[in-house]
N, CA, C and O atoms as a Maestro MAE file, in Angstrom:
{
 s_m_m2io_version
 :::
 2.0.0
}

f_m_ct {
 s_m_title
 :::
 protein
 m_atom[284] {
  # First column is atom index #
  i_m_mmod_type
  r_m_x_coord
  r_m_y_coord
  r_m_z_coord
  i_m_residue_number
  s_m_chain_name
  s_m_pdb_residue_name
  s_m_pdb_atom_name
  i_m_atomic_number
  :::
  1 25 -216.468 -100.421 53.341 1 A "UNK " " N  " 7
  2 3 -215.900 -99.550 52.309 1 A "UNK " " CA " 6
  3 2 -216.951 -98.534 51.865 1 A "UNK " " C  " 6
  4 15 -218.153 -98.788 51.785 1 A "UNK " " O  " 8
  5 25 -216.467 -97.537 51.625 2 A "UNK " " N  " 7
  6 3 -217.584 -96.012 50.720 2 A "UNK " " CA " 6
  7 2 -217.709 -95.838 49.901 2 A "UNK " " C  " 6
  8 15 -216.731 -95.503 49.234 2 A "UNK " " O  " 8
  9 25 -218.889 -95.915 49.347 3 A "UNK " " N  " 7
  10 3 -219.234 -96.098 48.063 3 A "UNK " " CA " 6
  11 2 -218.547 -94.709 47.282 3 A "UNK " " C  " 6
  12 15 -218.847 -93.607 47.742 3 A "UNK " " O  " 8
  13 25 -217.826 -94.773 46.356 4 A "UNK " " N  " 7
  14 3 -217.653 -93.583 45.553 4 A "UNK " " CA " 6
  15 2 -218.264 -93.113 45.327 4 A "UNK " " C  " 6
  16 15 -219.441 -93.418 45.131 4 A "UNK " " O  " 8
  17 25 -217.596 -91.839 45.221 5 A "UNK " " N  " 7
  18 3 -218.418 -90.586 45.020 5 A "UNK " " CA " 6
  19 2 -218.427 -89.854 43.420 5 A "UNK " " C  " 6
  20 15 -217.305 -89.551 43.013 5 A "UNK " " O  " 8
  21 25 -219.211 -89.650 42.796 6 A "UNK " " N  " 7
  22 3 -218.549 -88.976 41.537 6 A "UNK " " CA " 6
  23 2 -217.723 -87.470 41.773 6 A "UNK " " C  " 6
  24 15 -218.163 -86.667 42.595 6 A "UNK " " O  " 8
  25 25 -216.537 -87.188 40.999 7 A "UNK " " N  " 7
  26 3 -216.010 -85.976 41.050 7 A "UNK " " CA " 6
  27 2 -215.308 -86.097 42.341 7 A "UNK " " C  " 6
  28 15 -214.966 -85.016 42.820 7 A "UNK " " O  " 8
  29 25 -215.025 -87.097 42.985 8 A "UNK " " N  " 7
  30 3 -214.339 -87.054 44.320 8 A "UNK " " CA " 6
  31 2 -213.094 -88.100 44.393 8 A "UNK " " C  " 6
  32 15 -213.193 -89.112 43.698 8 A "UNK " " O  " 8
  33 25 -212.021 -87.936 45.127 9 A "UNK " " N  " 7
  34 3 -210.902 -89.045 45.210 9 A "UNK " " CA " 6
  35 2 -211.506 -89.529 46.125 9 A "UNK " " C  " 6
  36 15 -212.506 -88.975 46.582 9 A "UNK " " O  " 8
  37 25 -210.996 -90.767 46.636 10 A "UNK " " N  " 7
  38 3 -211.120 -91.671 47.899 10 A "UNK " " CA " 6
  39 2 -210.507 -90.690 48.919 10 A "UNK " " C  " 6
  40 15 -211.480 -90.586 49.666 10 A "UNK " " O  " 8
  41 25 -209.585 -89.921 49.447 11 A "UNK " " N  " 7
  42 3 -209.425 -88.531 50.175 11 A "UNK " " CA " 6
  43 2 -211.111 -87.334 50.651 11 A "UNK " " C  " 6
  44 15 -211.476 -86.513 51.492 11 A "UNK " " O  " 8
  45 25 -211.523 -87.932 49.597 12 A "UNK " " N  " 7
  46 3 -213.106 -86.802 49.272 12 A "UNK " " CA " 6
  47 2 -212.491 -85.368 48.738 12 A "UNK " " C  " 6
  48 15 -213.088 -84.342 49.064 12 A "UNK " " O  " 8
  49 25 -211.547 -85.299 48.086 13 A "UNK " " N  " 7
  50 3 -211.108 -84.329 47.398 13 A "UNK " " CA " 6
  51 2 -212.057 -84.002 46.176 13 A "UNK " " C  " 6
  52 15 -212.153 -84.901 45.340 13 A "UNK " " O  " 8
  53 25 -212.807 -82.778 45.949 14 A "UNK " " N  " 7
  54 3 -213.435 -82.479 44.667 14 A "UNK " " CA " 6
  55 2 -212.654 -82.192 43.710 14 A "UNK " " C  " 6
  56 15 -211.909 -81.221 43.573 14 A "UNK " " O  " 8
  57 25 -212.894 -83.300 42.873 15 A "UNK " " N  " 7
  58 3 -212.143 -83.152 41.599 15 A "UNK " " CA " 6
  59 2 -211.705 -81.323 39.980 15 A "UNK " " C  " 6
  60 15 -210.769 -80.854 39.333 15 A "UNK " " O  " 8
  61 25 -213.655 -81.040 40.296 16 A "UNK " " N  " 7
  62 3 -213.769 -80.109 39.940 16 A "UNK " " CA " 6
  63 2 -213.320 -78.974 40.364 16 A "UNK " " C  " 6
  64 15 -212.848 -78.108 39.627 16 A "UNK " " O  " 8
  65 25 -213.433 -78.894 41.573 17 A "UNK " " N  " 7
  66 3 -212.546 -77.814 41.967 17 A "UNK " " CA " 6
  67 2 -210.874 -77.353 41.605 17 A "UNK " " C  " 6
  68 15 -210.179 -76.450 41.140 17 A "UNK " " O  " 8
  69 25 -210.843 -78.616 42.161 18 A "UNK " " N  " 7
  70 3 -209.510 -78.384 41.906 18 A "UNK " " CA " 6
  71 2 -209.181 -78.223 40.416 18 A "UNK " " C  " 6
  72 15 -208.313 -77.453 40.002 18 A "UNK " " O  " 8
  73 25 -209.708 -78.768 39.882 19 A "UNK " " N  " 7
  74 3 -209.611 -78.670 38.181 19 A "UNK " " CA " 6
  75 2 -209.630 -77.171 37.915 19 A "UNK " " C  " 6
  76 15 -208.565 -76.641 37.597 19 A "UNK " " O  " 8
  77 25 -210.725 -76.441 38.012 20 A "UNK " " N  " 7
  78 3 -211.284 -74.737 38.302 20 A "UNK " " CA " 6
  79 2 -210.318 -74.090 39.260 20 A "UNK " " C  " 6
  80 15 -210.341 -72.860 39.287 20 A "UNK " " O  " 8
  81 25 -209.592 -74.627 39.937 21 A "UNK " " N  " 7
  82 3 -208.272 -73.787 40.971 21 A "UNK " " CA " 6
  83 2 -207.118 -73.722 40.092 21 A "UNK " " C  " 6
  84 15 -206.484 -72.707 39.805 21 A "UNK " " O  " 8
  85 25 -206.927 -74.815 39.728 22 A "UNK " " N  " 7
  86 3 -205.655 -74.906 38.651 22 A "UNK " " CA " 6
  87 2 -205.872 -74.114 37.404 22 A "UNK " " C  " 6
  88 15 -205.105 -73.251 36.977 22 A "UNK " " O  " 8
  89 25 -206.790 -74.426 36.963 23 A "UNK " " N  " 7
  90 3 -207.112 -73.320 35.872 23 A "UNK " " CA " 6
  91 2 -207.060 -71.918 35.995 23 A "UNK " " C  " 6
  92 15 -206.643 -71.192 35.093 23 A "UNK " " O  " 8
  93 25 -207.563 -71.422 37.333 24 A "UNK " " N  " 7
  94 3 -207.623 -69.501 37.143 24 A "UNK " " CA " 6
  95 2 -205.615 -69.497 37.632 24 A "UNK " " C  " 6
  96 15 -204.859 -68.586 37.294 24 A "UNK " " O  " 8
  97 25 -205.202 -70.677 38.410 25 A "UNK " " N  " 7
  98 3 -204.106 -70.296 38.665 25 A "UNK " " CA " 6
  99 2 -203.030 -70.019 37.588 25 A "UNK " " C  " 6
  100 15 -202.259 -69.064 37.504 25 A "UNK " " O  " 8
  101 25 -203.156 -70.956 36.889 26 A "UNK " " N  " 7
  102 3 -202.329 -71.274 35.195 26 A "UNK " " CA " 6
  103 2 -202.620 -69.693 34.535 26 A "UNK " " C  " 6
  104 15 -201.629 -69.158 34.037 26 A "UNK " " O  " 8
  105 25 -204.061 -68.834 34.499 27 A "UNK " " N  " 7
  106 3 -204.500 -67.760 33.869 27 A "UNK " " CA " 6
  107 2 -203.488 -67.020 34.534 27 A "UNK " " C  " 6
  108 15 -202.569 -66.629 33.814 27 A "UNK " " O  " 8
  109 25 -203.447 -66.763 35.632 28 A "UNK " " N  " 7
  110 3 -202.930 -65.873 36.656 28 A "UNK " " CA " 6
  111 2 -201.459 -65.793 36.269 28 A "UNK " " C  " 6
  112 15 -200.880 -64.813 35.800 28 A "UNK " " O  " 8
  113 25 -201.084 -66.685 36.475 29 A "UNK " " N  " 7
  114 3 -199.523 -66.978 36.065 29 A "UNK " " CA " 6
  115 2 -199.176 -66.917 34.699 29 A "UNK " " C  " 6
  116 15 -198.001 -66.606 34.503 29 A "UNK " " O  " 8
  117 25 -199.676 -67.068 33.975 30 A "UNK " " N  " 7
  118 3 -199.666 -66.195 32.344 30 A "UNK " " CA " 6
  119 2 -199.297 -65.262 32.132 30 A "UNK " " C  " 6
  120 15 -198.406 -64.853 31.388 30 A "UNK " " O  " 8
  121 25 -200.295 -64.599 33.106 31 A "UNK " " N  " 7
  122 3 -200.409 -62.977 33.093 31 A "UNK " " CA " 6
  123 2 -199.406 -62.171 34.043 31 A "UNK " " C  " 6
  124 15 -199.651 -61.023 34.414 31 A "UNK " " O  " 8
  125 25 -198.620 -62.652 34.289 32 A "UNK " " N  " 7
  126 3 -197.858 -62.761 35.330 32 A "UNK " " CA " 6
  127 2 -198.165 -61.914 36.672 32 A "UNK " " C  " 6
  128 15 -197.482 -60.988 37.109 32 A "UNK " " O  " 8
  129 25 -199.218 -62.387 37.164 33 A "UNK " " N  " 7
  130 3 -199.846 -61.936 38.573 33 A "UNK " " CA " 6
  131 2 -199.631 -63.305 39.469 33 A "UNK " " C  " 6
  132 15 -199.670 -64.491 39.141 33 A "UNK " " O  " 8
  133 25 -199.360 -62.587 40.876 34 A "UNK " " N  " 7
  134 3 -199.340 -63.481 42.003 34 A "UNK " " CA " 6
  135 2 -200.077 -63.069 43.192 34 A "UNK " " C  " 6
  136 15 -200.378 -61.912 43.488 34 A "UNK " " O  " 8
  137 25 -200.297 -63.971 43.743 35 A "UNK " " N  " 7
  138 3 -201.755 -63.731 44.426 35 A "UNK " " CA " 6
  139 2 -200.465 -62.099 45.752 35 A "UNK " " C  " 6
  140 15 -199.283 -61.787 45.899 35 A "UNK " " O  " 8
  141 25 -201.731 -61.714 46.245 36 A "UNK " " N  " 7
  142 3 -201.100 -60.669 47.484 36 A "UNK " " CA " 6
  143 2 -199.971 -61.226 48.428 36 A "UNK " " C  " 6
  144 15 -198.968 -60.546 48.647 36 A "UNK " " O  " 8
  145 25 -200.137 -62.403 48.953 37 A "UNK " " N  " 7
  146 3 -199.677 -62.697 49.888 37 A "UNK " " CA " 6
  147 2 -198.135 -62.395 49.923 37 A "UNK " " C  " 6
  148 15 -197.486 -62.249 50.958 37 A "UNK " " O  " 8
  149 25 -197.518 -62.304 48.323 38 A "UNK " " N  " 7
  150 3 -196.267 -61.730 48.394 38 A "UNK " " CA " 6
  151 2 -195.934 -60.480 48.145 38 A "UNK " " C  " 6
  152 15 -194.798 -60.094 48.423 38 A "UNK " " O  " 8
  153 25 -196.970 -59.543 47.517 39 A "UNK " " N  " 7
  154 3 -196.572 -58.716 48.010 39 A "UNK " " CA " 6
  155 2 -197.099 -57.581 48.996 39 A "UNK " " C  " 6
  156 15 -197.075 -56.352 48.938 39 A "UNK " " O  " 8
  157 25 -197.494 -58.327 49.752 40 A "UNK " " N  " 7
  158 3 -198.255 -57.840 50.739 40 A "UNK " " CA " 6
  159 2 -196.626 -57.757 52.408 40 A "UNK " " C  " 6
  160 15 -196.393 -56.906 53.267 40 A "UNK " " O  " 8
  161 25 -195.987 -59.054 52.082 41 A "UNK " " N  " 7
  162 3 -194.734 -58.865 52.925 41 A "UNK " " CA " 6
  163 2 -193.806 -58.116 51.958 41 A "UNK " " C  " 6
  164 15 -192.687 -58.537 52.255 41 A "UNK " " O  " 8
  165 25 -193.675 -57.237 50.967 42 A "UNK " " N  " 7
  166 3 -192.554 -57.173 50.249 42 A "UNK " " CA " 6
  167 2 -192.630 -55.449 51.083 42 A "UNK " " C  " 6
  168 15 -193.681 -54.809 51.038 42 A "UNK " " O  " 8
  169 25 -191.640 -55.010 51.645 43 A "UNK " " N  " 7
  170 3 -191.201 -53.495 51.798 43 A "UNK " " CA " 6
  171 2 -190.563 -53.303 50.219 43 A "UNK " " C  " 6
  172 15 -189.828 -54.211 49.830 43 A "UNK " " O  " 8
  173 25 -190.808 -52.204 49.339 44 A "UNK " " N  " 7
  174 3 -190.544 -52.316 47.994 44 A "UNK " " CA " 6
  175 2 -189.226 -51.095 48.413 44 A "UNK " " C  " 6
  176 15 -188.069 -51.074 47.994 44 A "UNK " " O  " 8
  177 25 -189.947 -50.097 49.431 45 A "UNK " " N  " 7
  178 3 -188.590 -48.422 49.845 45 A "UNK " " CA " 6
  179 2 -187.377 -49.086 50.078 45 A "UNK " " C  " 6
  180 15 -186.344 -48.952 49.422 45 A "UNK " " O  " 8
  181 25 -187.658 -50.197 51.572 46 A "UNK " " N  " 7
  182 3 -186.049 -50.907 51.879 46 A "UNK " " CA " 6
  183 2 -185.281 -51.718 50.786 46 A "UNK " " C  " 6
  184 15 -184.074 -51.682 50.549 46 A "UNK " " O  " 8
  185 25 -186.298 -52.490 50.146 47 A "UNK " " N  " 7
  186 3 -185.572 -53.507 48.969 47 A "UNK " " CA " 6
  187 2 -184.344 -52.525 48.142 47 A "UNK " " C  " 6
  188 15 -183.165 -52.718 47.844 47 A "UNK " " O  " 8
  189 25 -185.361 -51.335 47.950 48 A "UNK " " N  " 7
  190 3 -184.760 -50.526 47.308 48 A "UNK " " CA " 6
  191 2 -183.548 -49.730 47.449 48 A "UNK " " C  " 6
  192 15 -182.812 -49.420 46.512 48 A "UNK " " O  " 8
  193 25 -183.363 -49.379 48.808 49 A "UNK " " N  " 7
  194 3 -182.403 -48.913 50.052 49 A "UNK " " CA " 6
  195 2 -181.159 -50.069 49.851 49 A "UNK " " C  " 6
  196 15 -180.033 -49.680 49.541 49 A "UNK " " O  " 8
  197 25 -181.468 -51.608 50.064 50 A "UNK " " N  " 7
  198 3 -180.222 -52.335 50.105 50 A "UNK " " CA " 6
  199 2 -179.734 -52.455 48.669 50 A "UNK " " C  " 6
  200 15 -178.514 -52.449 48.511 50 A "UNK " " O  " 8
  201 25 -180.497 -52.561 47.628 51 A "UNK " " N  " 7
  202 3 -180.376 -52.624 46.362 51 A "UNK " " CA " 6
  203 2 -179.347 -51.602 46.082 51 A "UNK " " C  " 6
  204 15 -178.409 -51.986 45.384 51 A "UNK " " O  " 8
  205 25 -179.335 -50.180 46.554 52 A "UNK " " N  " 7
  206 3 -178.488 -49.302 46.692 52 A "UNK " " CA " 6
  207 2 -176.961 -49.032 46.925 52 A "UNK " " C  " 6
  208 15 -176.098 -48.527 46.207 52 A "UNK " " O  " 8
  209 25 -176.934 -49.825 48.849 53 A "UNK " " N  " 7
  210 3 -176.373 -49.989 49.434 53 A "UNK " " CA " 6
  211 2 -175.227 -51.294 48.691 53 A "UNK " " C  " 6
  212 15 -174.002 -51.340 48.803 53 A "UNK " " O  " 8
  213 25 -175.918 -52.013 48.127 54 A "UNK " " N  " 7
  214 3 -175.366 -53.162 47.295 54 A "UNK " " CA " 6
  215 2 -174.479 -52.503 46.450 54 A "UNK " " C  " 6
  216 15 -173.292 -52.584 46.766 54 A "UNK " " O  " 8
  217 25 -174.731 -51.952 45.580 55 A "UNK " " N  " 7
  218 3 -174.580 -51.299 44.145 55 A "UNK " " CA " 6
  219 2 -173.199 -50.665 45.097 55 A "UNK " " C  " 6
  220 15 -172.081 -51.121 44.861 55 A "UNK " " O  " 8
  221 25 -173.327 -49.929 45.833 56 A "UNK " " N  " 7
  222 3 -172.198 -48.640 46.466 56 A "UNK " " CA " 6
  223 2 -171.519 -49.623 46.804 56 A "UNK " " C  " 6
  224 15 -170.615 -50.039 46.079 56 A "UNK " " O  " 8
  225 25 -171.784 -50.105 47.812 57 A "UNK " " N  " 7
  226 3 -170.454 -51.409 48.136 57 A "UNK " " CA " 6
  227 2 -169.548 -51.766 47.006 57 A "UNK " " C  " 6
  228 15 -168.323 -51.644 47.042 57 A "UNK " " O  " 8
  229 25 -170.331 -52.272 45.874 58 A "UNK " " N  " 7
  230 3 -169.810 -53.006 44.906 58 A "UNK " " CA " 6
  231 2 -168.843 -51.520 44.056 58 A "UNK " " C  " 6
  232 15 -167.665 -51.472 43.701 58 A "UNK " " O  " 8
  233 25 -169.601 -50.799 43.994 59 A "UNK " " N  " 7
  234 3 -168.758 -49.672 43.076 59 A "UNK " " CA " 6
  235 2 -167.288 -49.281 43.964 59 A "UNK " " C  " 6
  236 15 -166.217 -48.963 43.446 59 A "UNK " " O  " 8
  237 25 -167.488 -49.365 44.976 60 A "UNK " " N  " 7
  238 3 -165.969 -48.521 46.324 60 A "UNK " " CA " 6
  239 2 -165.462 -50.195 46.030 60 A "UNK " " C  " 6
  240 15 -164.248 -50.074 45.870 60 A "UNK " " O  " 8
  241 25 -165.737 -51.394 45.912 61 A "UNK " " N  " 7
  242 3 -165.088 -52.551 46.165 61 A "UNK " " CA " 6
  243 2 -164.070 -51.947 44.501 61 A "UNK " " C  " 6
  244 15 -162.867 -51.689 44.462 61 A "UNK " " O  " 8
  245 25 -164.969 -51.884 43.456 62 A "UNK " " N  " 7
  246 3 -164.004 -52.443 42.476 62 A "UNK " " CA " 6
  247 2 -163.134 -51.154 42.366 62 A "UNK " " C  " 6
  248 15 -162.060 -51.329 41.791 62 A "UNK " " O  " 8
  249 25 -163.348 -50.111 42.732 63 A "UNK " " N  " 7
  250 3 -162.431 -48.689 42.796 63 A "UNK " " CA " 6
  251 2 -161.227 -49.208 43.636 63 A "UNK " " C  " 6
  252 15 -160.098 -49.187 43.144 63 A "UNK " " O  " 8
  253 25 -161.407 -49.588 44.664 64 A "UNK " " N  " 7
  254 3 -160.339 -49.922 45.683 64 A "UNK " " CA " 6
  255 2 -159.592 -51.008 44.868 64 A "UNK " " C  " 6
  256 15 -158.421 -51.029 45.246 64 A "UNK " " O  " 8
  257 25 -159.802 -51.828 43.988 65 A "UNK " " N  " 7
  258 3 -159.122 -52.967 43.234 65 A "UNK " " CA " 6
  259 2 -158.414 -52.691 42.422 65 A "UNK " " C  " 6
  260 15 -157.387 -53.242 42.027 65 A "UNK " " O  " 8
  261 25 -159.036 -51.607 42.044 66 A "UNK " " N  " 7
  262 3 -158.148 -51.073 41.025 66 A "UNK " " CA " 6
  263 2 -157.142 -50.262 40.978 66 A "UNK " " C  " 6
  264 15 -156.238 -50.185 40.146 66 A "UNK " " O  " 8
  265 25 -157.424 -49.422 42.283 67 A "UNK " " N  " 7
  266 3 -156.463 -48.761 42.464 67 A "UNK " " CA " 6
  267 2 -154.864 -49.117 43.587 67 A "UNK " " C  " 6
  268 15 -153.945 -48.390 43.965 67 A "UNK " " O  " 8
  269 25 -155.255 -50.862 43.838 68 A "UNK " " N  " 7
  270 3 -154.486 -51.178 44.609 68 A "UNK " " CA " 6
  271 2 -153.590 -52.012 43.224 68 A "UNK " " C  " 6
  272 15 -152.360 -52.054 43.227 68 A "UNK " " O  " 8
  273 25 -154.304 -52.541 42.268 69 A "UNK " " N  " 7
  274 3 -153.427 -53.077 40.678 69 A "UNK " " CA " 6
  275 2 -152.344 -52.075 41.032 69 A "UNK " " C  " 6
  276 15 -151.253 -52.182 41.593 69 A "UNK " " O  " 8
  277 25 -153.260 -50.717 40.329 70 A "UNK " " N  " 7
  278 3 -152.000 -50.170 39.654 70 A "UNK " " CA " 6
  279 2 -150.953 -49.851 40.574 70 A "UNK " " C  " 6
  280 15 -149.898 -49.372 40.160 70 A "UNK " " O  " 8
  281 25 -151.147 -50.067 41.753 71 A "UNK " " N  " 7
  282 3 -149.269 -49.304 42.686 71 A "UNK " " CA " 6
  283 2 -148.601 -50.659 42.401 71 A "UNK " " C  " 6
  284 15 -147.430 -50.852 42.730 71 A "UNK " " O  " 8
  :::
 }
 m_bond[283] {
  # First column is bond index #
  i_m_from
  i_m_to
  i_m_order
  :::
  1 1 2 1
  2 2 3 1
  3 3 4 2
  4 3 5 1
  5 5 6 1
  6 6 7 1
  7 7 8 2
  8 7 9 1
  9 9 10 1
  10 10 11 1
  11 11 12 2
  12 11 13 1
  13 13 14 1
  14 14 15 1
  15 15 16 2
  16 15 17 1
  17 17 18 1
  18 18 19 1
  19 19 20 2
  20 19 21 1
  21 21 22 1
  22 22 23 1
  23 23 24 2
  24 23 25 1
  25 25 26 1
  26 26 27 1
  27 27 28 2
  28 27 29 1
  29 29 30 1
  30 30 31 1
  31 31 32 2
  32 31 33 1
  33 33 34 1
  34 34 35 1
  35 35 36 2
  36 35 37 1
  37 37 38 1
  38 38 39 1
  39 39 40 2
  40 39 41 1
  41 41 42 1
  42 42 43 1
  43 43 44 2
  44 43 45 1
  45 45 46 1
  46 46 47 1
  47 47 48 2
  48 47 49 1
  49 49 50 1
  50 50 51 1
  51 51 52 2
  52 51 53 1
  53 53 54 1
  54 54 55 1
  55 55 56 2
  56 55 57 1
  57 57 58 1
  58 58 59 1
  59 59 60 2
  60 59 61 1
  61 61 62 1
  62 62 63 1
  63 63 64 2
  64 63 65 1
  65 65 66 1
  66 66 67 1
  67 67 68 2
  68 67 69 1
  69 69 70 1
  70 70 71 1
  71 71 72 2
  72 71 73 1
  73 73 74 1
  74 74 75 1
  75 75 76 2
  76 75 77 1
  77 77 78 1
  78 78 79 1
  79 79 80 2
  80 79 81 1
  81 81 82 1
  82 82 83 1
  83 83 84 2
  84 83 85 1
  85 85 86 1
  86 86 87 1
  87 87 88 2
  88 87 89 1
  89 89 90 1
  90 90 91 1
  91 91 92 2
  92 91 93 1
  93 93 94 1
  94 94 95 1
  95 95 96 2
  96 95 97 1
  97 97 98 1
  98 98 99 1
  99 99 100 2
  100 99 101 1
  101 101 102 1
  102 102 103 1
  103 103 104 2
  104 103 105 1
  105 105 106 1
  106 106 107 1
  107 107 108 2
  108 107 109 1
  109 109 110 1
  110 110 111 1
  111 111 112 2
  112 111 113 1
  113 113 114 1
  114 114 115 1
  115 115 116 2
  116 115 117 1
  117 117 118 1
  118 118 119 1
  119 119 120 2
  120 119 121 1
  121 121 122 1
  122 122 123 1
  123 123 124 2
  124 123 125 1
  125 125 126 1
  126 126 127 1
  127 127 128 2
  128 127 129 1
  129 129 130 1
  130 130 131 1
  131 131 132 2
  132 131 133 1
  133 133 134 1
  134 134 135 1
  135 135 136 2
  136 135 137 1
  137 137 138 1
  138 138 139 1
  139 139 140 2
  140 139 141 1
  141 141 142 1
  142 142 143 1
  143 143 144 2
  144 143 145 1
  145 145 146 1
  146 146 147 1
  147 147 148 2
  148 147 149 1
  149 149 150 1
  150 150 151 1
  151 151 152 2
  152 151 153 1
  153 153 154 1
  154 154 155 1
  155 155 156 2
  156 155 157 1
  157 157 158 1
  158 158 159 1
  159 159 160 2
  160 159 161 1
  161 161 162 1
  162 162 163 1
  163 163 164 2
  164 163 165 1
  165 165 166 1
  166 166 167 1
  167 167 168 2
  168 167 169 1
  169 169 170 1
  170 170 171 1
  171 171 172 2
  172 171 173 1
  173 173 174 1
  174 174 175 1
  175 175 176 2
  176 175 177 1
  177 177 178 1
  178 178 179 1
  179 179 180 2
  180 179 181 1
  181 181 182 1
  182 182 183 1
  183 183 184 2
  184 183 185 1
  185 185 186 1
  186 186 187 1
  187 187 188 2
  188 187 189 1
  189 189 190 1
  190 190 191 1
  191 191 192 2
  192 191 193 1
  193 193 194 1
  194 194 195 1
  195 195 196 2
  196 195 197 1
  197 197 198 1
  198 198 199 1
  199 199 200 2
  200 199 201 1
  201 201 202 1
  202 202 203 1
  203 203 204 2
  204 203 205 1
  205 205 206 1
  206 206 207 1
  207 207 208 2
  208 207 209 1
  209 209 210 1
  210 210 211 1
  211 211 212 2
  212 211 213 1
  213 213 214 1
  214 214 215 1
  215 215 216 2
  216 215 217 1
  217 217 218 1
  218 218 219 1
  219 219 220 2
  220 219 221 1
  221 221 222 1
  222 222 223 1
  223 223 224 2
  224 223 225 1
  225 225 226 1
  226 226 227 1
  227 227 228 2
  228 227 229 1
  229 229 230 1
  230 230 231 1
  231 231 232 2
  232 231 233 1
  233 233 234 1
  234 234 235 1
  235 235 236 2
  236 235 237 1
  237 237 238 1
  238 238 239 1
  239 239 240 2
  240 239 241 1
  241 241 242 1
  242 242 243 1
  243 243 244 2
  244 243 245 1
  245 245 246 1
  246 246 247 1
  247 247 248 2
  248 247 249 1
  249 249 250 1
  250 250 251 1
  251 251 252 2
  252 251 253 1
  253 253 254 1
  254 254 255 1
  255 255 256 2
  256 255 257 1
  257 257 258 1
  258 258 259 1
  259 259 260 2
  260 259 261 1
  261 261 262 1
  262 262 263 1
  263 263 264 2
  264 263 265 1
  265 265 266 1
  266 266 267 1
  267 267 268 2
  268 267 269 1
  269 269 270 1
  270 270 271 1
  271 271 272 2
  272 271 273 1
  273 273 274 1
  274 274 275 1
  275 275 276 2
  276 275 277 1
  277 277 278 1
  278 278 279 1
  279 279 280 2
  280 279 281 1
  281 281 282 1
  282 282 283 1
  283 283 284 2
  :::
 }
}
C-alpha cells in the first residue's frame, strides 16, 4: 500500500488544484464568461442568418393562418 500523500486523493489527484480550478471557474461564471472553446465554434453571421430565416418562416406561417380562418 502508498503511503499518503498530503493534498492528494488515493487517484494522486492534487487536492489544491483542483480547489484553485474550481475557484477561478465559479469567478468566471459569475461574471458570466466562458472559456473560448465555445465561442471559438460559434459562426455568430449564420446563427444570425437562420435566426432570420426562422423569424420569416414563422411570420408567412401565421399570415397564411390567418388568412385561411377568415375564408
Amino acid at each position: 500500500m502508498m503511503a499518503k500523500q498530503p493534498n492528494k486523493t488515493v487517484a494522486g489527484t492534487n487536492i489544491q488544484e483542483v480547489r484553485q480550478q474550481n475557484a477561478q471557474s465559479a469567478q468566471a461564471g459569475a461574471a458570466g464568461q466562458f472559456g473560448t472553446e465555445f465561442a471559438a465554434e460559434t459562426n455568430i453571421q449564420e446563427v444570425k442568418q437562420q435566426n432570420a430565416q426562422s423569424e420569416s418562416r414563422k411570420a408567412q406561417s401565421t399570415t397564411r393562418q390567418t388568412s385561411n380562418q377568415s375564408k
